[in-house]
C-alpha positions in Angstrom: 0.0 0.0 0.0 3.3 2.1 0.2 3.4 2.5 -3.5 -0.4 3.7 -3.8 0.6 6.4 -1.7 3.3 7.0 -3.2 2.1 7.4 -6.5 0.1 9.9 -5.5 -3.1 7.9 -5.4 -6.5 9.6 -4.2 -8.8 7.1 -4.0 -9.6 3.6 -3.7 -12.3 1.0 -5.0 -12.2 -1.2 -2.1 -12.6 -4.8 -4.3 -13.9 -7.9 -2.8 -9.6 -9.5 -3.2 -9.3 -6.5 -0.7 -11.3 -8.3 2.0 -9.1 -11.1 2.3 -6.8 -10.1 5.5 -10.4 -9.0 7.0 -12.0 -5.7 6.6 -10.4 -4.1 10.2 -6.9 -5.2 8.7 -8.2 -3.0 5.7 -9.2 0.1 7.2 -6.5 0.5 10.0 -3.5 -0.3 6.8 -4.9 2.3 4.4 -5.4 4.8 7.5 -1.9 4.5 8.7 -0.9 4.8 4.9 -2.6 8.0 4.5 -5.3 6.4 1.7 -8.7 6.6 1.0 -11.0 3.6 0.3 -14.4 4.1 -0.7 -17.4 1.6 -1.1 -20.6 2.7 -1.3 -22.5 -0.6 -0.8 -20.2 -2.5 1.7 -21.0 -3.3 5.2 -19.3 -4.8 8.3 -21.2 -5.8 11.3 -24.1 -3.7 10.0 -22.5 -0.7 9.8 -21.3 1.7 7.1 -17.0 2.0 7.7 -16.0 3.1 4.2 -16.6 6.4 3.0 -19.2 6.0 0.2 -17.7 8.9 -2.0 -15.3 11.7 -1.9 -15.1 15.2 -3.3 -12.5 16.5 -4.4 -11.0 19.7 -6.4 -9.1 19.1 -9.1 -7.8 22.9 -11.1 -10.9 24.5 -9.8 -13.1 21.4 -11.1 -15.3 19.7 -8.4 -15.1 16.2 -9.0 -16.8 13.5 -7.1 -15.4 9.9 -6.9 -18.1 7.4 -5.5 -16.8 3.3 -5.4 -19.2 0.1 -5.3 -17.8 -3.3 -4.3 -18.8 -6.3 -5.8 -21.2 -8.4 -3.9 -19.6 -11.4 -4.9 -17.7 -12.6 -1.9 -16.6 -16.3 -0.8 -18.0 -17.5 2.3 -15.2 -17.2 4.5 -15.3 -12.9 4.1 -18.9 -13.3 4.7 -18.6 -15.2 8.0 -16.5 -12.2 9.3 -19.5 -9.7 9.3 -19.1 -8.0 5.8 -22.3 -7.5 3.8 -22.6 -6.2 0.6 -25.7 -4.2 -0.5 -27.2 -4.1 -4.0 -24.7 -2.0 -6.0 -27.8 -0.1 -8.8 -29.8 0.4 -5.5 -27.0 1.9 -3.8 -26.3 4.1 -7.2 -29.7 5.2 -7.7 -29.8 6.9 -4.2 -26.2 8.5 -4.3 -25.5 9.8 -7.6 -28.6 12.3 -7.6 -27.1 13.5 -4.4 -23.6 14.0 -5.5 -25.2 15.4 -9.1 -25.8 18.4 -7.1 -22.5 19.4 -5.0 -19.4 18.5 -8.2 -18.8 19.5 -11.7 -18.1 15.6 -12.9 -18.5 12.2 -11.2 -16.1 9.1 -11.3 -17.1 5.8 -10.3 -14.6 3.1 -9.2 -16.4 -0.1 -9.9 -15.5 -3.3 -9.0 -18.3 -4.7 -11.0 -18.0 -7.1 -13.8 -17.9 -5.3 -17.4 -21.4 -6.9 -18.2 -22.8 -5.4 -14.9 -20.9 -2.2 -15.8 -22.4 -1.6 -19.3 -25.6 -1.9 -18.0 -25.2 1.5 -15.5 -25.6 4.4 -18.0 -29.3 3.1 -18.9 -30.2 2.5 -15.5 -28.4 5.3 -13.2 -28.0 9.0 -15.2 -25.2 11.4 -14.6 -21.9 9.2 -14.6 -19.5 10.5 -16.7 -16.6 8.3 -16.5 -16.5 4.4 -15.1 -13.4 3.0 -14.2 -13.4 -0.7 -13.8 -11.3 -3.1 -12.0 -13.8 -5.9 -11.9 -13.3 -8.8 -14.6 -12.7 -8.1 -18.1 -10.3 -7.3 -20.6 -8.0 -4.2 -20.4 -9.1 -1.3 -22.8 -6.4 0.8 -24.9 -8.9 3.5 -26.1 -12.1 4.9 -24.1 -15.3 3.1 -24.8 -18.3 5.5 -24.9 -22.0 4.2 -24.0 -24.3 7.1 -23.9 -22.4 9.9 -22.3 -20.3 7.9 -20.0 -17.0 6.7 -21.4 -15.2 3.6 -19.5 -11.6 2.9 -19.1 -10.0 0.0 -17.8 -6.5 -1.0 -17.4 -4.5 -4.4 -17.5 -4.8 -6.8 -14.0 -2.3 -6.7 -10.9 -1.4 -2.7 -12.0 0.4 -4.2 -15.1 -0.3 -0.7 -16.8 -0.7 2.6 -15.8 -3.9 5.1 -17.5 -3.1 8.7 -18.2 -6.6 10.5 -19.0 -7.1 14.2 -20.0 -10.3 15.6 -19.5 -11.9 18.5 -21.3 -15.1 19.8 -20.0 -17.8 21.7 -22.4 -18.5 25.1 -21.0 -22.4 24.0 -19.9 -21.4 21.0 -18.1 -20.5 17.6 -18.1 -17.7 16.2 -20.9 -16.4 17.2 -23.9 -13.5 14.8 -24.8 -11.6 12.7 -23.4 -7.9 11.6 -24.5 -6.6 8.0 -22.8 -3.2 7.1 -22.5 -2.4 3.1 -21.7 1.0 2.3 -20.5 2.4 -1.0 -20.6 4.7 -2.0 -17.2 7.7 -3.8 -19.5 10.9 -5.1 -18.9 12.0 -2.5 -21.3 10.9 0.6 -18.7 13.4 1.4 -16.4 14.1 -0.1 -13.4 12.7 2.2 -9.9 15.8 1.2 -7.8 13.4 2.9 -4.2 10.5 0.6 -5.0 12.6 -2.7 -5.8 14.1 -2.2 -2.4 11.1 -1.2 -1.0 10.1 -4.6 -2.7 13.1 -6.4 -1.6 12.2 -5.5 2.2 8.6 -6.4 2.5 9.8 -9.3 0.9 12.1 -10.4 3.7 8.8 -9.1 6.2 6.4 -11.6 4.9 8.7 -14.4 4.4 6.7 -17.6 4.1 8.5 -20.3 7.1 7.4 -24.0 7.0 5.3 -24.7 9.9 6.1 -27.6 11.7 2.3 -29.5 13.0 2.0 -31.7 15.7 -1.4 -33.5 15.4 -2.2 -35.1 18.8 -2.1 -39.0 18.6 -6.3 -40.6 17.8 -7.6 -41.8 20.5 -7.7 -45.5 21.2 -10.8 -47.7 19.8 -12.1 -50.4 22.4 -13.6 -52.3 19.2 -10.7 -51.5 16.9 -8.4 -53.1 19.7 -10.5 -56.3 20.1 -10.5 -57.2 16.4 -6.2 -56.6 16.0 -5.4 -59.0 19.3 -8.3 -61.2 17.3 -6.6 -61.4 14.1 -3.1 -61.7 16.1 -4.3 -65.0 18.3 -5.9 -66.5 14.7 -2.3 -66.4 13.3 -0.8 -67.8 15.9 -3.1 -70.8 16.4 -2.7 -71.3 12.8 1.3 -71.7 13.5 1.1 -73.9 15.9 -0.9 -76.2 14.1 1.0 -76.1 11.3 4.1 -77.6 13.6 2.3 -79.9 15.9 1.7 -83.4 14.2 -2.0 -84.7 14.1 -2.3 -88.2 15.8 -5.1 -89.1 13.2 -2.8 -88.8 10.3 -0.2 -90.7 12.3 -2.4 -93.7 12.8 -3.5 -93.8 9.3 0.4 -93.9 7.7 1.5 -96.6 10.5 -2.1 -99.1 9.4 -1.0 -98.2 5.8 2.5 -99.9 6.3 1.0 -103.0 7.9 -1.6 -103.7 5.4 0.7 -103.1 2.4 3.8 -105.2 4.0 7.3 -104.8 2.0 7.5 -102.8 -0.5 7.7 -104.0 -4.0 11.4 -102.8 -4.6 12.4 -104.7 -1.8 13.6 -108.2 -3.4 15.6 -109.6 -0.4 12.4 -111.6 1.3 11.2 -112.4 -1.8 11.6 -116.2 -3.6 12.0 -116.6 -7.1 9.3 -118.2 -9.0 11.3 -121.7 -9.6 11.1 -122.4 -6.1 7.6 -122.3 -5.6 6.4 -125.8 -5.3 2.5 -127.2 -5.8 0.8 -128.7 -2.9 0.9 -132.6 -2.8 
């Protein structure tokens, strides 16, 4: 947020990506930073903390600078308290009332371009939309009705330059757009790369180390493992212990057979075998 400042920045659109440190982390950063964020339709806890528009004087030209957020947030940023309100209703009550006290009104959306588009039918008097929401970035000013849109690249990958000329009765009479690229070929801002360099070493990501606690012991788990353990080991035994049935069976299974075939010492040869007289 250093490098907002810095540049010289007025206002902000606060965006729903803004959210994510929480909204308190928001709006004590940006105060200690000397910025300004604006949303018109955001709420936290109920209650109204951003500034729904600023005015501001610009070479004797009043120029008021309202912001809408988009309503569009995950659950986690809604759990914290932040509500969003209905960004046309919200429009339709505020730019009447800022019509009245500047020369030419801004609006920061954070809309998406479709949404966008759709705001110069349904809420008169905005002169110039500048989106940050989704959508493609936008070399040359596009014009719908009398409000002309700009939008530049994502992650401040470009930087607008707009001149404005104003018609003598009111309102807009022109508008020139300048896009610049942020390229390697640009020269290098030695203050912010160590400016860079040092938040850097700040926010350093460490491993953390985490100790999950050990799961609590199962009664029923228990049972079945000392189960499945004595099984096994019956089976073992078994398998070394000799069966008394099977013994008896081998030893009747030598005395009914006798000497084996391939033993030819009892045996006598068939000459000798005499007939009965």
């Amino acid at each position: 947020m250093d490098f907002y400042r810095d540049m010289g920045y007025t206002a902000l659109c606060v965006g729903k990506r803004d959210l994510a440190g929480s909204t308190m982390f928001l709006l004590e950063e940006t105060k200690k930073r000397g910025l300004r964020p604006l949303s018109s339709n955001l709420r936290y806890k109920g209650k109204a903390v951003f500034e729904p528009y600023g005015i501001f004087d610009v070479n004797g030209t009043k120029v008021g600078v309202l912001a809408v957020t988009s309503p569009e947030l995950n659950q986690r940023i809604k759990a914290d308290g932040v509500e969003v309100l209905d960004p046309l209703t919200r429009l339709k009550s505020l730019v009447p009332e800022l019509k009245n006290k500047v020369d030419v009104i801004i609006l920061l959306s954070n809309l998406s371009e479709f949404e966008d588009r759709k705001l110069p039918s349904t809420v008169d008097g905005i002169d110039i939309i500048i989106e940050s929401g989704p959508g493609k970035q936008r070399y040359r000013p596009l014009k719908v009705g009398s409000t002309y849109f700009l939008r530049g690249n994502i992650k401040g990958r470009s930087v607008g330059k707009v001149g404005v000329k104003l018609s003598p009765e009111g309102g807009i009479q022109g508008l020139d757009n300048e896009l610049h690229q942020l390229k390697a070929s640009l020269p290098v801002d030695e203050a912010a790369t160590k400016k860079i360099k040092k938040l850097k070493q700040k926010y350093s990501v460490h491993k953390a180390v985490i100790t999950r606690p050990s799961p609590a012991k199962n009664p029923f788990l228990e049972a079945i493992e000392k189960a499945k353990k004595r099984k096994g080991q019956e089976v073992q035994t078994n398998a070394t212990v000799s069966n008394p049935f099977i013994e008896l069976l081998k030893k009747r299974s030598k005395t009914l057979g006798g000497p084996s075939q391939s033993d030819n010492s009892t045996k006598k040869p068939v000459s000798e075998v005499r007939e009965p007289e």
